[in-house]
C-alpha positions in Angstrom: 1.1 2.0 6.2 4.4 1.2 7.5 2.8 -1.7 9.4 0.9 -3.0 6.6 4.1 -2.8 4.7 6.4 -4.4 7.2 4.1 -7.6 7.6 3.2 -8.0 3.5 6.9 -8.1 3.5 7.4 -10.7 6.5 4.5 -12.7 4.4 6.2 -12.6 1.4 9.7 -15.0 3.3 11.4 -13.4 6.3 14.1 -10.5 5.5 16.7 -9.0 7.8 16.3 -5.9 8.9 18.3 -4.1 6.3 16.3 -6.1 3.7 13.2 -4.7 5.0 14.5 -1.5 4.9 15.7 -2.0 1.3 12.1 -3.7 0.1 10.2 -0.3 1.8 12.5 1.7 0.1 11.6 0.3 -3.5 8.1 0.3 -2.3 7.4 4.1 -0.9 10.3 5.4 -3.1 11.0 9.3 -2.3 7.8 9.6 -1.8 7.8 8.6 2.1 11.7 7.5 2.9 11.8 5.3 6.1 14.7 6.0 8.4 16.5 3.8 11.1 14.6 5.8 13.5 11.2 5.0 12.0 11.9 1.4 10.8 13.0 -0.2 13.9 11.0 1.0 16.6 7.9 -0.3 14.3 9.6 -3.2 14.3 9.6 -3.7 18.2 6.3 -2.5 18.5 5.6 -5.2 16.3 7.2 -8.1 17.9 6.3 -6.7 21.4 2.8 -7.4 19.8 3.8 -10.9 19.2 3.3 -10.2 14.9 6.8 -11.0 14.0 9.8 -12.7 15.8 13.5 -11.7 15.3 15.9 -15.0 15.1 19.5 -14.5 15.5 22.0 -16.5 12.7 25.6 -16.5 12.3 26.3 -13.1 10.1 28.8 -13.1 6.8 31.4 -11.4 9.1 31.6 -11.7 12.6 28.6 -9.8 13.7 25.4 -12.3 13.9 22.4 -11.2 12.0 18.7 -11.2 13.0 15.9 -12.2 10.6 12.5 -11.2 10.9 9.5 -13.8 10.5 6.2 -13.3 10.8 3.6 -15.0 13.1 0.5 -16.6 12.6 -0.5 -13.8 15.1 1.1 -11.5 12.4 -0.5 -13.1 9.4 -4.2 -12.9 10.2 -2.7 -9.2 11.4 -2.2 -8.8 7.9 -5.0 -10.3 6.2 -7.4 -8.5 8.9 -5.7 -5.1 6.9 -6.3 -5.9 3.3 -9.9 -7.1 4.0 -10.9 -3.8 5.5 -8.4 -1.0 4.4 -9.0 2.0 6.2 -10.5 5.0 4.0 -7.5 6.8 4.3 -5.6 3.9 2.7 -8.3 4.0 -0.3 -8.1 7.2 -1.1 -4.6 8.1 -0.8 -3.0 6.8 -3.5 0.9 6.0 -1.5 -1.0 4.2 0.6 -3.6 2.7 -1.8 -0.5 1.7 -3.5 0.6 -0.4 -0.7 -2.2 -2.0 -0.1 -2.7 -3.1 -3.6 1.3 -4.7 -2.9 -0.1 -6.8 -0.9 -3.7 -7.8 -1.7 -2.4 -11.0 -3.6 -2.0 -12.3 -0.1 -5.9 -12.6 0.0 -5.7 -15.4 -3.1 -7.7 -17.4 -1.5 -10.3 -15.2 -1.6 -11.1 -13.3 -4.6 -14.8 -11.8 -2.9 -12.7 -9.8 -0.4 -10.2 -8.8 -2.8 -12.7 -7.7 -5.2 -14.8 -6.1 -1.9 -11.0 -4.0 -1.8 -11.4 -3.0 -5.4 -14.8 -2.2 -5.3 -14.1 0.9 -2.9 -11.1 2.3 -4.6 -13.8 2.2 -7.8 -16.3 3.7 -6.1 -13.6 6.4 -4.7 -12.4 7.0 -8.5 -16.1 7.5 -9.9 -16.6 10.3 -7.5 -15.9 13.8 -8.7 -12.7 15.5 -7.8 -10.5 18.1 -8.7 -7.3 19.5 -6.9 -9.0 23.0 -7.5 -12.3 24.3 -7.0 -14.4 27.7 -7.7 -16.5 28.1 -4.8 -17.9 24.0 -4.1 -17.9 23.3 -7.9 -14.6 21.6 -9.1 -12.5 23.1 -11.4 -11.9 21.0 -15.2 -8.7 21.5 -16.5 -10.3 23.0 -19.5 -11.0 26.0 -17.7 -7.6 26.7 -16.8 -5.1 29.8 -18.5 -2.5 28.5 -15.8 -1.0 25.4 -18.0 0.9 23.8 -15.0 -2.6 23.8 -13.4 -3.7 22.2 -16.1 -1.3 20.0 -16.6 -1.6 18.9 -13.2 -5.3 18.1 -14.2 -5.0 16.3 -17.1 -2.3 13.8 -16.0 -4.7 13.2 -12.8 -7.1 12.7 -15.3 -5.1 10.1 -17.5 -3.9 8.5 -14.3 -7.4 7.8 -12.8 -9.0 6.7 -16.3 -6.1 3.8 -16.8 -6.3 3.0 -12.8 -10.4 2.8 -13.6 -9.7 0.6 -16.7 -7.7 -2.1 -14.4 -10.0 -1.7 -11.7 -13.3 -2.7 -13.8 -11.2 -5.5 -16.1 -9.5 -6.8 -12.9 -12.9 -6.5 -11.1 -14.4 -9.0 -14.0 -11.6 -11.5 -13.4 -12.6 -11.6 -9.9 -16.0 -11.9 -10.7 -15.6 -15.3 -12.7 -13.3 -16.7 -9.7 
């Protein structure tokens, strides 16, 4: 994700490194925090790839500052992504998250971004539970345990407003 993350941002105007770092720090919260260690070696993989360049500009101090940009190499990088998300990034919902961050960038096609929405939907209307008896998932009704339960029935309100947006977003699309 830290790919997809790192180009969306480049898409969005180019950003020095620590405004990278700053922007994926807003977007995976506490959640996932991205070190120096992580960030920037992503970063050369990246450019080594030819998906971004780094341009060196006079700094505020002394110390010259390098701003990332993407490539056109980078950009259909990007848009290859949010066509077709990996499963993993539709059914985890940090990653999920960053995909949907970034789907505006497919404006220009409103089939493939519904195609995007159309999987997390299908994901959602499948039955789940963190808990299970046996095969059969557990309701939250069913549970003494109230943190349990209270686990289940903020999943529950969670999924049923994401499946709300999904179908009224979803119909929007449609009439593009």
């Amino acid at each position: 994700m830290l790919k997809l993350a790192i180009l969306g941002f480049l898409r969005d105007r180019p950003l020095h490194g620590y405004e990278l770092r700053r922007h994926l720090a807003a977007l995976t919260g506490h959640v996932r925090p991205i070190s120096d260690g992580t960030l920037y070696p992503a970063i050369k993989r990246l450019e080594a790839d030819d998906l971004l360049v780094r341009t060196t500009e006079p700094g505020t101090a002394a110390a010259p500052r390098h701003t990332l940009h993407l490539t056109e190499a980078g950009r259909t990088a990007l848009l290859d992504r949010l066509r077709t998300p990996e499963d993993l990034d539709i059914s985890d919902e940090n990653r999920w998250f960053t995909v949907l961050a970034f789907l505006r960038h497919l404006d220009d096609d409103p089939r493939a971004q519904a195609a995007v929405l159309r999987r997390r939907l299908a994901f959602l209307s499948e039955p789940a539970s963190f808990f299970y008896d046996g095969a059969r998932p557990v309701g939250a009704e069913e549970f003494g345990d109230p943190f349990r339960r209270g686990m289940l029935l903020i999943a529950r309100a969670t999924t049923e407003a994401e499946l709300a947006w999904l179908r009224e977003t979803l119909t929007a699309l449609d009439r593009a």
